[in-house]
C-alpha positions in Angstrom: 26.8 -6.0 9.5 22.9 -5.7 8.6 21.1 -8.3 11.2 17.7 -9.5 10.2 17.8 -12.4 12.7 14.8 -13.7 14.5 14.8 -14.0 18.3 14.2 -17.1 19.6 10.7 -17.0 21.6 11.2 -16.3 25.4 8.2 -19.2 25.8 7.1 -22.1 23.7 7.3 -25.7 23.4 10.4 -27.7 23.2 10.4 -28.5 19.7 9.6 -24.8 18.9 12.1 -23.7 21.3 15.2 -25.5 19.6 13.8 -25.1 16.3 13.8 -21.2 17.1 17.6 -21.4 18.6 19.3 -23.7 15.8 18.0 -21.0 12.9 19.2 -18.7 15.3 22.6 -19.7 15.1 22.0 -20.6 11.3 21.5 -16.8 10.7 24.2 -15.9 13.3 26.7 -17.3 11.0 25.3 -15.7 7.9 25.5 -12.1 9.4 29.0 -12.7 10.3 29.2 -13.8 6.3 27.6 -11.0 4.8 28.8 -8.2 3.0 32.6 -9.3 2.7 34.6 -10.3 -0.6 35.4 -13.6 -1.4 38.7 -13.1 -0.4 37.6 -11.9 2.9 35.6 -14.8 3.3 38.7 -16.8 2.8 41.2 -15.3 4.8 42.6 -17.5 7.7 42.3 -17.0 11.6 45.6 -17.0 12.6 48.8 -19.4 11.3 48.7 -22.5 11.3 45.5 -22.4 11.4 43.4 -23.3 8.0 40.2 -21.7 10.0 37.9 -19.3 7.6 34.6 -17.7 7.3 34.1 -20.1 4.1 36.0 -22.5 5.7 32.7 -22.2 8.7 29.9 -22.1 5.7 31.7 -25.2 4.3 32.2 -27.2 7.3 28.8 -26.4 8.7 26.9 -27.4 5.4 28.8 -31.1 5.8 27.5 -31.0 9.7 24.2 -30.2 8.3 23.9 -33.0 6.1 25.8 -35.6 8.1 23.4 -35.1 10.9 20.2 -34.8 9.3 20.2 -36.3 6.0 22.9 -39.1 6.7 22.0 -39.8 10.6 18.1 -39.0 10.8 16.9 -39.7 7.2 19.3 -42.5 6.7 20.2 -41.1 3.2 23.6 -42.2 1.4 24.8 -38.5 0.7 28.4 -38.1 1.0 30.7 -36.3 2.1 30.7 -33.0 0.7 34.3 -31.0 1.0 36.3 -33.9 3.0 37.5 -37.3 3.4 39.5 -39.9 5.4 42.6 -38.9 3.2 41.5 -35.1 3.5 40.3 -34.6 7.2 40.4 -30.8 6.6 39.2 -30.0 3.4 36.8 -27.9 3.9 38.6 -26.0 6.3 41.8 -26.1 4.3 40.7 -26.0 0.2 39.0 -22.8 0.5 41.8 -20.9 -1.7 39.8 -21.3 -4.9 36.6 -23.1 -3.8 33.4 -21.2 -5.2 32.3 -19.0 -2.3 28.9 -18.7 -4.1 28.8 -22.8 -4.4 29.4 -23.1 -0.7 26.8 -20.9 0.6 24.4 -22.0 -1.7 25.4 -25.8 -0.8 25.1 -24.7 3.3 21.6 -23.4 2.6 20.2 -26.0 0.4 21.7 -28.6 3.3 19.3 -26.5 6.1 16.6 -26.8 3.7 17.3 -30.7 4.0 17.6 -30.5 7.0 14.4 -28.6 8.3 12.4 -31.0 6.1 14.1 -34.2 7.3 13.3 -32.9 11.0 9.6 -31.4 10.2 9.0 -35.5 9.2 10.0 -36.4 12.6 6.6 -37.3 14.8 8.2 -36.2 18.2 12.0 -35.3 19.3 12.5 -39.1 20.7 12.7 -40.2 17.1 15.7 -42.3 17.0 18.5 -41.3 14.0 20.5 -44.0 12.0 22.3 -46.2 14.7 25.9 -44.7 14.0 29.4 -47.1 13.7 29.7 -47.9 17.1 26.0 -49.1 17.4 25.0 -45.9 19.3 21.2 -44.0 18.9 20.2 -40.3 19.0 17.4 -38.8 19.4 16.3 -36.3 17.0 16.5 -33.9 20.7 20.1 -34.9 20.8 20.9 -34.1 17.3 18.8 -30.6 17.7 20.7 -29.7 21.3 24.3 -30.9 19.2 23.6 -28.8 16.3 22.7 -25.5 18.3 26.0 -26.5 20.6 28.1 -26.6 17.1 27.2 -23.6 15.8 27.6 -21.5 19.3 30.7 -22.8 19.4 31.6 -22.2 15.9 30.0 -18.4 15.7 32.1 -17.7 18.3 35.0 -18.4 16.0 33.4 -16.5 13.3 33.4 -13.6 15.8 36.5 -13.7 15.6 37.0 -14.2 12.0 34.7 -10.8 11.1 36.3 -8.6 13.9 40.1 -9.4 12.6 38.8 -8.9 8.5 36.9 -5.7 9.2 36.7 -5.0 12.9 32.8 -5.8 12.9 31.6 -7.2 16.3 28.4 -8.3 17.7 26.8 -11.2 19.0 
């Protein structure tokens, strides 16, 4: 796997500092991504699980966007690969979903996404109240979006060691 990742700064300000650490973990999952097929990217963790590399890109690019562009820019932008019929779907329609599409969609959503949270005067900004009348902060959403993608790189860990025994953090 080539890694071109930035380090995170060992010192700077907050902002800076979780800035540094989500595109961190942005770029952690597009190593673990690169230089497979498609049908790499689209092979499953382990039955009955729908879990995929593609599966990762496509659910991350929905977190992305439901976060930052529904929640803190108060956009109407749907869902992108799922619904309250399809709870899954991006998870489990990945079998002939456009591989080139999805990482495309995932890095046009972190575009979104860094501009809807470069428009934000300070990290107390307070996000779209959500359905059960609750507020986050635009620190919140940051410190949630780094804990999502942790938690989902380690999946994609994983994912790459079982497809091609690649490892790394």
């Amino acid at each position: 796997m080539t890694d071109n990742r930035t380090y995170p700064p060992p010192m700077a300000g907050e902002r800076e500092m979780l800035r540094s650490w989500l595109d961190w973990h942005r770029e952690t999952l597009a190593v673990k991504c690169a230089g497979l097929t498609d049908d790499e990217l689209r092979l499953r963790a382990v039955p009955p699980s729908t879990m995929s590399l593609l599966g990762l890109v496509r659910h991350l690019a929905d977190v992305e966007r439901g976060w930052f562009r529904r929640r803190l820019a108060g956009e109407d932008a749907g869902r992108l690969y799922y619904g309250d019929d399809d709870p899954d779907g991006d998870f489990d329609n990945v079998d002939t979903a456009s591989v080139a599409e999805a990482l495309a969609t995932w890095r046009r959503e972190i575009e979104h996404a860094r501009a809807a949270e470069a428009t934000c005067p300070d990290l107390d900004v307070l996000a779209k109240v959500d359905r059960e009348g609750v507020h986050f902060s635009l620190r919140w959403i940051l410190c949630h979006m780094i804990e999502e993608y942790a938690r989902h790189n380690g999946h994609a860990d994983l994912l790459r060691q079982r497809i091609d025994g690649a490892t790394g953090e």
